[in-house]
C-alpha positions as CSV (number, residue, x, y, z in Angstrom):
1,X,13.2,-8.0,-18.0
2,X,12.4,-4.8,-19.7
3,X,14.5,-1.7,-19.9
4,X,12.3,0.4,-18.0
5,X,11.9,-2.2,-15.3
6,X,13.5,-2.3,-12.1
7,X,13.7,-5.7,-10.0
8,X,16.7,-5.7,-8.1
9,X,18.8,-2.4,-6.6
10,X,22.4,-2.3,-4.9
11,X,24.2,0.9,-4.4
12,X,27.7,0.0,-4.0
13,X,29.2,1.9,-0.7
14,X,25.7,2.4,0.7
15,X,24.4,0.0,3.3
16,X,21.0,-1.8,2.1
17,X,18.9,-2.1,5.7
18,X,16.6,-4.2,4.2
19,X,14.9,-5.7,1.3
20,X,11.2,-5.8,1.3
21,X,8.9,-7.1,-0.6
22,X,8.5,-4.1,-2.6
23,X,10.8,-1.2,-1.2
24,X,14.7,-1.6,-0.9
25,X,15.9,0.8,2.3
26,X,19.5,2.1,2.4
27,X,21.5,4.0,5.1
28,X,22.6,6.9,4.6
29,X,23.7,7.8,8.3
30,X,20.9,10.6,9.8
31,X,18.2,9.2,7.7
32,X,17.3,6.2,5.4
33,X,17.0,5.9,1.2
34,X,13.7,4.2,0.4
35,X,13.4,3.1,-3.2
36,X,10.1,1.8,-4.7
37,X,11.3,-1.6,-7.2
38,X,8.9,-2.9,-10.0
39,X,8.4,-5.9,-8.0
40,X,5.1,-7.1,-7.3
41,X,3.6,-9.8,-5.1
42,X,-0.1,-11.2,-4.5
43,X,-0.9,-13.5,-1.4
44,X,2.3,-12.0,0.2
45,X,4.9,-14.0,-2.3
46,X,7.2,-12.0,-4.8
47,X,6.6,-12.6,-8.6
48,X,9.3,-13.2,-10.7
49,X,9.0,-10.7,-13.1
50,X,7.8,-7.0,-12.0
51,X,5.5,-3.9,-13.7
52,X,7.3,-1.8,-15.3
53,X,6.9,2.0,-14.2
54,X,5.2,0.2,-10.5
55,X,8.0,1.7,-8.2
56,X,7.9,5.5,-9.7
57,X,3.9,5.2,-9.9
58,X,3.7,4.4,-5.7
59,X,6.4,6.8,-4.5
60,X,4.9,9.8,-6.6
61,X,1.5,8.6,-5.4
62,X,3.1,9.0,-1.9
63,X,4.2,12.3,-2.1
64,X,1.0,13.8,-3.1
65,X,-1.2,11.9,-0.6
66,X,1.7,12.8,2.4
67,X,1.1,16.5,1.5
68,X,-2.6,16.0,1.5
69,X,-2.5,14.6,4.8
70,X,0.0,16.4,6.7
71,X,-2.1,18.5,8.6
72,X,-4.0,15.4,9.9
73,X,-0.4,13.7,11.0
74,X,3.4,14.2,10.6
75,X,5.1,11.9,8.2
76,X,8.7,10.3,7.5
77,X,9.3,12.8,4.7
78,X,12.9,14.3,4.8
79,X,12.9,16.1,1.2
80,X,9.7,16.9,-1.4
81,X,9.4,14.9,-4.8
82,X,10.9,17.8,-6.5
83,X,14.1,18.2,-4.2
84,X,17.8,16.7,-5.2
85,X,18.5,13.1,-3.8
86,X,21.4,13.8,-1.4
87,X,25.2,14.1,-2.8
88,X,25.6,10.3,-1.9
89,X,23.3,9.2,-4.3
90,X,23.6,11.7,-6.8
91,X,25.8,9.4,-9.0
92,X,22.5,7.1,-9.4
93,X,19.7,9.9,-9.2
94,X,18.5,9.2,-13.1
95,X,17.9,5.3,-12.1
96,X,16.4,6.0,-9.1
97,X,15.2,9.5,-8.9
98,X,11.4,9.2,-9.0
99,X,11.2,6.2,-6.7
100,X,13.2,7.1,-4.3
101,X,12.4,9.2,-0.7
102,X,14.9,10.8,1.9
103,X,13.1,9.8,5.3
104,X,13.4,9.2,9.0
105,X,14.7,6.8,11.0
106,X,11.4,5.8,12.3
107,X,11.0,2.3,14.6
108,X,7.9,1.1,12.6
109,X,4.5,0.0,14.5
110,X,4.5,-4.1,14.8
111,X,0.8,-4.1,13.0
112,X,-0.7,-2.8,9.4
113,X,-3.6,-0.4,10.1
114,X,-6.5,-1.3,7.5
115,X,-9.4,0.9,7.3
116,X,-12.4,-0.9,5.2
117,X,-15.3,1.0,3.7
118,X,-16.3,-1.9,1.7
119,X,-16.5,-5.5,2.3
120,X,-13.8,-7.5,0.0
121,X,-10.8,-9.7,0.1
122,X,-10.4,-11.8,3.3
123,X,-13.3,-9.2,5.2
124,X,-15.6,-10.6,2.7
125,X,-14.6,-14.1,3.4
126,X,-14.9,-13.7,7.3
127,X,-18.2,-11.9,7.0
128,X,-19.7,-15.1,4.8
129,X,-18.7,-17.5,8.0
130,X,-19.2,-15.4,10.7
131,X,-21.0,-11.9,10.2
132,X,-17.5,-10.2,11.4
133,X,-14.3,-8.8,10.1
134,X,-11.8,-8.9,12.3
135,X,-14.5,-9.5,15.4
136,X,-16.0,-6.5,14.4
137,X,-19.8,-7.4,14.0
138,X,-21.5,-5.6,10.8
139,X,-25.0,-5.7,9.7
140,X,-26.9,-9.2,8.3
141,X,-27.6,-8.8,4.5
142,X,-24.4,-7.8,3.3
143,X,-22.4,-8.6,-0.1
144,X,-19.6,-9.2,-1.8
145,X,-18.2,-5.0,-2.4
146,X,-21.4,-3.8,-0.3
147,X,-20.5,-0.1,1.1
148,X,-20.4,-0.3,5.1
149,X,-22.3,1.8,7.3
150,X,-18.9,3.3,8.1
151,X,-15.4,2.5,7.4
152,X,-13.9,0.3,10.3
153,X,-10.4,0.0,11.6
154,X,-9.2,-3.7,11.2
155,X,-5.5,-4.3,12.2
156,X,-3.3,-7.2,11.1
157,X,0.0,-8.6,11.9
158,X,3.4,-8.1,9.9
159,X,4.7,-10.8,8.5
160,X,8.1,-10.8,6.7
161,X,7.3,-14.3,5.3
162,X,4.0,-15.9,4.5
163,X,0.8,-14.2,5.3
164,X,-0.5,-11.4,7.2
165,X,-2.9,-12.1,9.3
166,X,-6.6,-10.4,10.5
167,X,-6.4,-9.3,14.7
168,X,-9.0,-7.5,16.4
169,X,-8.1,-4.3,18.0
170,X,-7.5,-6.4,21.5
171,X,-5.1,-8.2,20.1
172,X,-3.4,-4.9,18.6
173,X,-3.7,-3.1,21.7
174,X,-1.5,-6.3,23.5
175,X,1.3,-5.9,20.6
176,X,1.8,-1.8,20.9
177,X,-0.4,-0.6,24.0
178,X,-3.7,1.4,24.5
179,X,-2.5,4.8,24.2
180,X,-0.7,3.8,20.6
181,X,-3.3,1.7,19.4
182,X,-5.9,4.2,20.1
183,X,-4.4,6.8,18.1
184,X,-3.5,4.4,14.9
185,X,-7.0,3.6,15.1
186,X,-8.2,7.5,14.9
187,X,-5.4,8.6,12.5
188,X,-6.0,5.9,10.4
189,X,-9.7,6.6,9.7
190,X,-9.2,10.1,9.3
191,X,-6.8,9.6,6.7
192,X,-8.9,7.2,4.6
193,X,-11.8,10.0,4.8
194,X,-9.6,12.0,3.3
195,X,-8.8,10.1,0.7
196,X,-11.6,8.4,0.0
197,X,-13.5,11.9,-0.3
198,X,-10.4,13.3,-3.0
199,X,-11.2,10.2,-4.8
200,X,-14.3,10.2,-5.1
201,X,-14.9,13.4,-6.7
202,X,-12.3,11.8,-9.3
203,X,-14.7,9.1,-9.8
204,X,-12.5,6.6,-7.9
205,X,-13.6,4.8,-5.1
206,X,-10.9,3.3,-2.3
207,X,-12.7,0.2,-1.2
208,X,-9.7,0.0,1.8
209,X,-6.5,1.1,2.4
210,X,-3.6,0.0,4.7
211,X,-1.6,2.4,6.6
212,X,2.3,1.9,8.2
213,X,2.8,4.4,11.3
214,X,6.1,4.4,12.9
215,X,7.6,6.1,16.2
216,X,10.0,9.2,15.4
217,X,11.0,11.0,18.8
218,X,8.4,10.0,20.7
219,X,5.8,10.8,18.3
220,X,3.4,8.5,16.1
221,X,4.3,9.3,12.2
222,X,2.9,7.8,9.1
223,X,5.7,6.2,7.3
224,X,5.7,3.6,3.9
225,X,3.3,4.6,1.2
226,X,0.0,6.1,1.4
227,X,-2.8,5.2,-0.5
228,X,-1.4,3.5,-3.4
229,X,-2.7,1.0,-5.6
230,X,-0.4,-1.5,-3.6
231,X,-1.6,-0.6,-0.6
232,X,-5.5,-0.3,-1.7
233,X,-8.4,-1.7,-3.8
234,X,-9.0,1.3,-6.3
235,X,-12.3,0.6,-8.1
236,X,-13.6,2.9,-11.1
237,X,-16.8,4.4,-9.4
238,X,-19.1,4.5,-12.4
239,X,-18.7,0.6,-13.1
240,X,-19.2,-0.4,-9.0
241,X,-21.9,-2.8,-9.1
242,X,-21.9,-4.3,-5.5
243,X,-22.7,-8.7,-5.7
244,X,-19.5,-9.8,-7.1
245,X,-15.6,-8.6,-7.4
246,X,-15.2,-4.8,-9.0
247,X,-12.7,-3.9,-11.6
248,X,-9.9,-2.1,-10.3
249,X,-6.4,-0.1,-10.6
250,X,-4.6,-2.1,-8.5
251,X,-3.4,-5.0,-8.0
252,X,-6.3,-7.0,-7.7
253,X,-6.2,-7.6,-11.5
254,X,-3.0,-9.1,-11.0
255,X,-5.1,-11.6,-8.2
256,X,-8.0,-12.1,-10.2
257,X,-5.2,-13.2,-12.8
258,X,-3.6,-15.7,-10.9
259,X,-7.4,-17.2,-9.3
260,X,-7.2,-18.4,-12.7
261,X,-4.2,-20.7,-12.4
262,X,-3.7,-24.0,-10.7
263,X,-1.5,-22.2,-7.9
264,X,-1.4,-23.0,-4.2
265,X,-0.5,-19.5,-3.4
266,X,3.1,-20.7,-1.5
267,X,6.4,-19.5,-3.4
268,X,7.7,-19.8,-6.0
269,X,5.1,-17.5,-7.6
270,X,4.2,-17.9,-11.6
271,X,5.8,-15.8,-14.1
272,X,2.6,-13.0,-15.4
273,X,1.8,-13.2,-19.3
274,X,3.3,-10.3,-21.3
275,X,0.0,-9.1,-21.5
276,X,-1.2,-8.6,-17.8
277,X,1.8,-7.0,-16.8
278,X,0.9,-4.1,-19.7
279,X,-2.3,-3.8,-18.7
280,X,-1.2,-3.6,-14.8
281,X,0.7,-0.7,-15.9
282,X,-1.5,1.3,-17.9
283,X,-4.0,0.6,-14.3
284,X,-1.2,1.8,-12.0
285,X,-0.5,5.1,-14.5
286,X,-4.2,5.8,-14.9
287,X,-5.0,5.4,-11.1
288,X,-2.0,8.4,-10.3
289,X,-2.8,10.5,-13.3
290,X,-6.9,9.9,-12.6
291,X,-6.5,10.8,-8.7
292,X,-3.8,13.4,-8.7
293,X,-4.9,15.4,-11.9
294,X,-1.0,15.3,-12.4
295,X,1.0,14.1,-15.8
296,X,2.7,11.3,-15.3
């Protein structure tokens, strides 16, 4: 493991909550310490070495997109990018300080709200075999990375082991009601115009996006990340050539890596060349200083 890599994060006296796949969350009484590691995982299984700089790159990325947003929805955010870690902390604020956000105590939404605007990943595949994604019937004539008339909403289920899994919004509205599912529907599309339209004019294009929305005092807040190149395809706009896979910022060139290997997709995951974990990097620096116009 590099120096400037971090895999693994305890704070001694401070309850860990949890340990995701990416984010390690922390207690800290009236709100919760969320810390972005360098892990990384494709087909929804941890790889054993991380990219360095990952965990800074998606929680600055967060900050700028839940100020972009936050007329459009309130969020989780407790303290700015800018603002002191609380006193707590403060004793591991040079380890952690850039990947680390102050937020609620949300009770997270049971589903992942995807908004597509192009057909890729498992959309593609279920468009091929049955003109749908996620029931959802698009136009015949369609290809792999075609633009879609308009982005759709397609839910999918949370899972803390193995893989998430494509619903149709029935199915979403019989995990967290009408009334909820309604409104993560209509947030979630309005966010993804938003930042689909910022992109753009940076010559990025978000192919799709997933969104995390939480209940904070009654109310439906966006929680996790926003629009990071974990949580969406980021394709460079004057290389998009619709007919076959686009090159990207994210992690997708991490998956188009490991297509190459004999590798059932099931932990344990393979250890990334020297090499592709560089280059994921340099992608994951150049999509934040690319969209946000900000130094890294």
């Amino acid at each position: 493991m590099s120096n400037n890599t971090l895999l693994q994060l305890d704070l001694p006296g401070i309850p860990k909550v949890r340990s995701g796949k990416v984010r390690e969350m922390f207690d800290l009484g009236d709100s919760l310490l969320m810390v972005a590691s360098d892990r990384i995982s494709a087909y929804d299984v941890v790889l054993p070495n991380g990219i360095p700089l990952k965990g800074e790159v998606l929680t600055m990325f967060s900050h700028f997109w839940f100020e972009r947003v936050a007329d459009l929805v309130p969020n989780h955010l407790l303290a700015k990018a800018d603002e002191p870690l609380p006193q707590a902390v403060q004793s591991h604020a040079e380890q952690i300080g850039r990947r680390a956000m102050v937020v609620k105590k949300a009770q997270p939404l049971a589903i992942e709200c995807v908004v597509r605007g192009y057909l890729a990943g498992s959309g593609w595949k279920e468009y091929q075999k049955q003109g749908t994604v996620c029931g959802i019937s698009l136009p015949d004539g369609l290809d792999n990375s075609s633009k879609l008339p308009e982005p759709i909403f397609t839910p999918a289920t949370k899972a803390e082991e193995g893989h998430d899994e494509n619903i149709s919004f029935e199915e979403a509205i019989n995990i967290v009601g009408k009334d909820i599912a309604e409104q993560a529907r209509e947030l979630s599309i309005k966010i993804y115009n938003r930042g689909r339209d910022h992109a753009a004019e940076k010559g990025i294009i978000i192919a799709d996006t997933k969104f995390e929305f939480g209940i904070f005092e009654g109310e439906l807040i966006l929680i996790d990340e926003v629009l990071t190149p974990d949580s969406s395809r980021f394709w460079p706009a004057d290389l998009y050539a619709p007919g076959k896979s686009q090159p990207s910022f994210d992690k997708q060139f991490v998956r188009d890596y490991l297509e190459t290997l004999d590798w059932d997709k099931n932990p344990p995951g393979p250890e990334l060349p020297e090499d592709i974990v560089q280059k994921t990097s340099e992608k994951y620096i150049e999509a934040y200083t690319r969209v946000t116009g900000l130094d890294f």
